[in-house]
N, C-alpha and C positions, 0 to 999 in steps of 0.2 A: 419518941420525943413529941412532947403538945407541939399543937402549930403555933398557940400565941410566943412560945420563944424562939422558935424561928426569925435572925434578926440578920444583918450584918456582920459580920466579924474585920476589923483590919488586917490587912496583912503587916503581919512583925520580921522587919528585916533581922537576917545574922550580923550576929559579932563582930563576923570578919569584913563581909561585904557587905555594904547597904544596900545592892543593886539586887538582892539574891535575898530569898526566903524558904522557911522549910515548912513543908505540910506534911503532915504524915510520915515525915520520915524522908521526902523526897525534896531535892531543893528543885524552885522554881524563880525563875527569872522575872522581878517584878516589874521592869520597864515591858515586858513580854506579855505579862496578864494584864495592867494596866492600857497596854494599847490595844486590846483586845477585849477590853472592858470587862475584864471577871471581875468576881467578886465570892467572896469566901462567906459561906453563911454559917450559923450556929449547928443546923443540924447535918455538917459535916459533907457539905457539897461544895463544890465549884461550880457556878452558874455565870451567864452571862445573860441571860432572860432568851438565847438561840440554844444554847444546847447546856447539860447539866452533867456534873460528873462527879462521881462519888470516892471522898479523900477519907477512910478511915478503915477503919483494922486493916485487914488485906488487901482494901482495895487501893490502891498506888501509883495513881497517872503520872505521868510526864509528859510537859509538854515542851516543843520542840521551840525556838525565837520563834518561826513561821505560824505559828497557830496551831502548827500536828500536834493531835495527842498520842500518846502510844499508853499502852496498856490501861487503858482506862474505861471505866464501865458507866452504861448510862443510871441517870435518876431513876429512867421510869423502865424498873425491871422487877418482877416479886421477888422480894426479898423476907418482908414478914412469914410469918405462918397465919394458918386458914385462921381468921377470929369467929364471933358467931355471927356476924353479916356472912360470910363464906359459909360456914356449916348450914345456917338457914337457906342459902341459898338453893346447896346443893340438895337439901332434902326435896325443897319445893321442885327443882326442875325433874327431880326424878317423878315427882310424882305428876305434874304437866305431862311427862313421857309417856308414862302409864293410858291417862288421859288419850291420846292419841290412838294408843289399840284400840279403846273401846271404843271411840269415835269410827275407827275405820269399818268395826265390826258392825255399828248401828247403821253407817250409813250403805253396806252390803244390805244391811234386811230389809231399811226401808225404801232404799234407793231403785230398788229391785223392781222391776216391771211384771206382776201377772194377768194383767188385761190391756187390751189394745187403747194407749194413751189418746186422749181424747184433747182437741185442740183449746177447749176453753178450760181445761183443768191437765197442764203439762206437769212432767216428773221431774223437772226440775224446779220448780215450786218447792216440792219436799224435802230437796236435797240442798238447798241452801244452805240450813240452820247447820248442818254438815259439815258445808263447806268451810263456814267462817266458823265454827267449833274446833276447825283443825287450824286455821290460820292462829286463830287464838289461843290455842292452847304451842304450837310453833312459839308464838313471840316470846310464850310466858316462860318457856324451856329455855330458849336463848339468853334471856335477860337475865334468868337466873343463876343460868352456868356460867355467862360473860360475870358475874358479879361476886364470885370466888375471890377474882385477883384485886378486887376493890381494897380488900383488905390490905393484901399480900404487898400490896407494890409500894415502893420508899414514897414515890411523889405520883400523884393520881396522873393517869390519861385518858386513855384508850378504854379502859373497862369500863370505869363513873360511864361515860356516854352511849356506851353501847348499851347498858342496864337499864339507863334512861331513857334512852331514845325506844326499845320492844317495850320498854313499861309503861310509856304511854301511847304505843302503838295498839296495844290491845287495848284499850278504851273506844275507840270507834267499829272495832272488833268484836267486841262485849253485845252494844247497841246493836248492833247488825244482826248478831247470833241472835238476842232476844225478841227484838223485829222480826224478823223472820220464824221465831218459833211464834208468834202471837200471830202474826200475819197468816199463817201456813192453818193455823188450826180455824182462823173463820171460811177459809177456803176448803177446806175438809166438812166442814159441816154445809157448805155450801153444795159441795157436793153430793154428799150423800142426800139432800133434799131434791135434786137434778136428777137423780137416779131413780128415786121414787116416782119426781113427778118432771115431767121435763120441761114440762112450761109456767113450772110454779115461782120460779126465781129468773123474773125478766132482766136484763143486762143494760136496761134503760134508765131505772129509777132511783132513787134519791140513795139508795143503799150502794147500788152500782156505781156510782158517780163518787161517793165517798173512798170508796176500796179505789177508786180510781188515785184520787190528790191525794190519799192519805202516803203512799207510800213514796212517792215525790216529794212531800214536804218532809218526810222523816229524813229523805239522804240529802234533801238540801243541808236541813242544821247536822246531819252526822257528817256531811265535809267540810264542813264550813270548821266545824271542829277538829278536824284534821289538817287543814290547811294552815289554822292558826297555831297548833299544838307542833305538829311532826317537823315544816319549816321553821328554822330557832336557831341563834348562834350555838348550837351543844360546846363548840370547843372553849365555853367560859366556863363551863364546867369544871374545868382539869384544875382550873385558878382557884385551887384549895390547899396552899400551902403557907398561906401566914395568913394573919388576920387581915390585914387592908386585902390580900386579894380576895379574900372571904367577902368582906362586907361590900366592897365597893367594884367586884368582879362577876363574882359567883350569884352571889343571890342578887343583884338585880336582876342577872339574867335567867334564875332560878322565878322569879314571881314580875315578869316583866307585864307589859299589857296584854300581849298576846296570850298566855297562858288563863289569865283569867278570862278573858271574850271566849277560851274553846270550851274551859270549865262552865261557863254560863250557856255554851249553846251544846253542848252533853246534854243539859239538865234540859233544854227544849225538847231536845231531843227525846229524852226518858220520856217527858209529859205526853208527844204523840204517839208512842205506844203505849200508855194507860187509856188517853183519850180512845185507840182504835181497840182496845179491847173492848171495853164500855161499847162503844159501837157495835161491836160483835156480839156480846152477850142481849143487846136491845134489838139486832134485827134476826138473829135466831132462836131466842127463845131459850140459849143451851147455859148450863152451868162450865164455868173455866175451869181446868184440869188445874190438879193441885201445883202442877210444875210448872206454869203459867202464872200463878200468884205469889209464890217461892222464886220465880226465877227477876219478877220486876221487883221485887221488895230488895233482893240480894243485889241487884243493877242501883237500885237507888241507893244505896249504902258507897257502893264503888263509888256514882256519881256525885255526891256528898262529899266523901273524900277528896277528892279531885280537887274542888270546888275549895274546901280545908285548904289542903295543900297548896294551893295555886296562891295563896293570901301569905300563909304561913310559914315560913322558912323552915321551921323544926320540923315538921310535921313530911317535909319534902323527901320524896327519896333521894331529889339530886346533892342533896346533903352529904358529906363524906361521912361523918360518925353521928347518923343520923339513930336514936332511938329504933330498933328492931322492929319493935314493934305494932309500930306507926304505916306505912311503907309496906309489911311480908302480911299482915292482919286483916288491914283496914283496903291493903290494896290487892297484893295476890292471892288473901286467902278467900275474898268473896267471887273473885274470878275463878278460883280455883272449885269452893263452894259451887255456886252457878255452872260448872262444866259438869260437876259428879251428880247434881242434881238431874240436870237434861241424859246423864249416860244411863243411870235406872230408869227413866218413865222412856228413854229409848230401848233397852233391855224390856220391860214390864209389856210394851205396845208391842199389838201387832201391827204388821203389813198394813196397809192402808187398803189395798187392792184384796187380802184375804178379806178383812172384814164386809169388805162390798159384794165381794161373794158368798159370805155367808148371809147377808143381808139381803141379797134374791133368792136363794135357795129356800131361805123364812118366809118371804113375801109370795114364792110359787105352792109352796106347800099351804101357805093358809087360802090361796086362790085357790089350788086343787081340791081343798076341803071344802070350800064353799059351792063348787061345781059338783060334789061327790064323785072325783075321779081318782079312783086308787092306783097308787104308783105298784108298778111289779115290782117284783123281785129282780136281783140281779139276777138268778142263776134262769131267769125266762126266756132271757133272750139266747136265741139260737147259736150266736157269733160270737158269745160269752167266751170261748175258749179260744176262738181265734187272736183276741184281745194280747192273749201272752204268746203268740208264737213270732218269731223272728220271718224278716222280711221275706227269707229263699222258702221257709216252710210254708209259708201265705200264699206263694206264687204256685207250688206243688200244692195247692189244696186247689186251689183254684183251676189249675190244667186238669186236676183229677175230676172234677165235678162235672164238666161234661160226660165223659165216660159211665157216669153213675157210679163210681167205685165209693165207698166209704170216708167220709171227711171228718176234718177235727168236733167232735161235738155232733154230728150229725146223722142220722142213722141210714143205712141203705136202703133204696129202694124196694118193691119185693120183685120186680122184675128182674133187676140186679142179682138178688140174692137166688134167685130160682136158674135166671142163664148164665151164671158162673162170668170168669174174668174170656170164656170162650165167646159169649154170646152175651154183647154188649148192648144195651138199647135202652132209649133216651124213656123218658120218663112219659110220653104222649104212645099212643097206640099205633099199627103198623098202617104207614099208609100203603094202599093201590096203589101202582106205577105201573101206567100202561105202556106196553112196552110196543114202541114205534116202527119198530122193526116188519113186524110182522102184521100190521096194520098200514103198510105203506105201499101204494098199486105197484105192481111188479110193471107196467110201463109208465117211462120218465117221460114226462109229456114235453119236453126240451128237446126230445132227442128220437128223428126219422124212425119208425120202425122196420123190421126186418118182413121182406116179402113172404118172408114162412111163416111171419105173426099175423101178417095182415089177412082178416077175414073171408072168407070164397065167396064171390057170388054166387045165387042160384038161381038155375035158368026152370024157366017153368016147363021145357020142352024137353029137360032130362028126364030119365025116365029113374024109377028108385034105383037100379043096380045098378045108373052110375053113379049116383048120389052117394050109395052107399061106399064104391069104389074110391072117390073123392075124400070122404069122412074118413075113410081112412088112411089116408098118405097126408093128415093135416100135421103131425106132431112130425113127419120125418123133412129134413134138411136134405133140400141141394139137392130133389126128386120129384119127377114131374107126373104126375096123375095120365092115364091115360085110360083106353078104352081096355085096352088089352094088358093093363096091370101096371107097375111103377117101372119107371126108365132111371137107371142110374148115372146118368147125366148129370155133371157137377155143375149146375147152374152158376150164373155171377150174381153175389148178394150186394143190391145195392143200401149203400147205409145212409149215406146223403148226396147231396148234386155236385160233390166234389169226385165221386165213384163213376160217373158219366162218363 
């Protein structure tokens, strides 16, 4: 049923009672809806502007003197079937969905750390454009699959606002993603000129000072447009159920003032990321990637829309049987457009950190060239094989290599090979080792000697044959020399003045 005949209806008393009316089949007490303020409308509901209830085919409330109802069913419940606002819906959010793997998968490759993150060029820099790629493609799924039931339900609520409220929540979402992919690639190229040369891009001058305010100024006007756009009565939305609430409910608060001041500061917004790109391509010297010109062309279209919209009633999605095409085309399909754009040239690029390494490995090789220093081969280096053995096997090459035994990659010694696993010896020739023992005075000068070590005097008044006699009783112990031969007298050996 149109909303324009959506009207009033009187209640018609019965026959019998004047006090009693039949709806649907069911009598109802009219001093009971009257003091309770119902009223019966054309498209076969009972409303009181607090709660709505639906009087036809099967559906058959009763309501009690007190205000209860019993068996009665609300207005706002789906009741139609999916129309093509709900089939468009559902296609789009599937494909928002989609959206999100490949999102996750890009930002695995690029988000990825292969060299030690450097303080003036952090990794999440690059992972932004990501972040808000996922947020935005989030809203656009939401809004699409809340807006199935747009169709479906007798009298709008719930869904209208929720559809409206993520469909212009990814609009600040949009700007941010494309921000940040423009932002990200002069900081990329700034880098790799840092790497080159490290003091060729100073952090003081008229370049550096602009990367500074430029990105302050972009989220001033992209919140200023959210704050205008996202806080909003949404609940005059629902007010699309006959014409006065249309005209005098809904779309004032569909194209109020605020919506257009957020529509006008998007579109600032847009201009200072055209402005910081131009910036970027004037202080590096580089050509913009094609998905950088494609992705602000596809934002200004959205922005434009917006902008549309915000003036024009028909053109709005918060419209209940709003043109299709307006809305899923001009609104999710360039956001939609703008996500699959950035998911190939995320797909197409590499690593950021690969490329930087391939870019010194270029720059060592054309030094090596100019120095004429030829690189080996790998198979030159001697610990080439060590490269693939496991931790425990490293450890047993290494205990083995003292020993001289045979190691991974390495050839034996020949001394090794000549004294077998018997006759181990180190790689240096045999030293001398004087051996102390036998090099050491046989008296300890610490320590008294024994009167049978101690020296004989000689008298000059001996004559040889006692000398001789003497000389020999020198090696025997505990015997005393005499004239007439050795006496076996077991002398006391003194050893020190403790023996006294």
């Amino acid at each position: 049923m149109s909303l324009e005949t959506r009207s009033v209806v009187p209640f018609t008393a019965s026959g019998e009672n004047k006090t009693e009316t039949i709806i649907n089949g069911i009598t109802f007490n009219l001093d009971a809806l009257n003091e309770f303020k119902y009223q019966l409308y054309s498209n076969n509901t009972i409303s009181n502007e607090s709660e709505c209830k639906l009087a036809f085919d099967t559906f058959q409330p009763w309501m009690m003197d007190n205000g209860t109802w019993v068996n009665a069913t609300s207005c706002y419940v789906p009741y139609y079937g999916i129309g093509v606002r709900g089939k468009t819906s559902i296609a789009f959010g599937i494909c928002f969905g989609l959206t999100l793997i490949f999102t996750l998968i890009n930002l695995n490759k690029h988000g990825r750390l292969y060299l030690r993150e450097d303080k003036r060029f952090r990794v999440v820099g690059r992972r932004w454009q990501w972040y808000w790629m996922l947020f935005v493609a989030a809203c656009g799924m939401i809004s699409t699959l809340t807006g199935v039931d747009v169709d479906r339900y007798y009298l709008q609520q719930i869904p209208i606002v929720l559809q409206s409220f993520f469909f212009m929540l990814m609009i600040p979402g949009a700007l941010a993603m494309v921000w940040e992919a423009t932002r990200h690639w002069a900081s990329w190229q700034e880098r790799q000129m840092v790497d080159r040369d490290p003091y060729g891009m100073p952090q003081d001058d008229k370049r550096a000072k602009f990367e500074f305010w430029a990105p302050l100024v972009f989220y001033l006007f992209a919140w200023i447009e959210f704050f205008m756009t996202i806080p909003r009565p949404w609940t005059a939305l629902e007010k699309q159920n006959t014409a006065f609430q249309i005209e005098f409910v809904a779309q004032p608060a569909a194209t109020n003032t605020r919506g257009k001041v957020g529509a006008i500061m998007a579109l600032i917004a847009w201009a200072v990321i055209c402005a910081s790109l131009q910036h970027s391509i004037l202080s590096y010297k580089r050509r913009p990637p094609v998905k950088l010109l494609l992705g602000i062309t596809i934002l200004g279209i959205r922005v434009g829309y917006g902008i549309a919209a915000a003036w024009l009633w028909d053109l709005s999605i918060f419209r209940q049987d709003v043109m299709v095409g307006w809305p899923f085309g001009l609104g999710y399909g360039s956001i939609l457009l703008l996500l699959v754009v950035f998911e190939i040239a995320g797909m197409r690029d590499e690593n950021e950190d690969k490329k930087l390494m391939e870019q010194r490995i270029a720059r060592g090789r054309v030094a090596d060239a100019e120095l004429n220093i030829v690189q080996k081969p790998s198979w030159w280096d001697r610990h080439m094989a060590s490269r693939y053995m496991s931790d425990e096997q490293r450890m047993r090459d290494m205990t083995r290599e003292v020993g001289g035994e045979r190691t991974a990659g390495v050839e034996p010694s020949p001394t090794a090979a000549v004294g077998g696993s018997g006759a181990r010896t180190m790689e240096m020739s045999d030293m001398n080792i004087r051996n102390r023992s036998t090099s050491r005075q046989p008296n300890d000068p610490f320590r008294d000697q024994s009167p049978s070590r101690l020296p004989l005097p000689t008298h000059s008044g001996l004559g040889s044959e006692t000398a001789s006699m003497r000389s020999e009783g020198t090696d025997l112990t505990g015997r005393t020399l005499g004239p007439t031969g050795t006496n076996n007298n077991n002398g006391q050996r003194i050893r020190s003045m403790l023996d006294v």
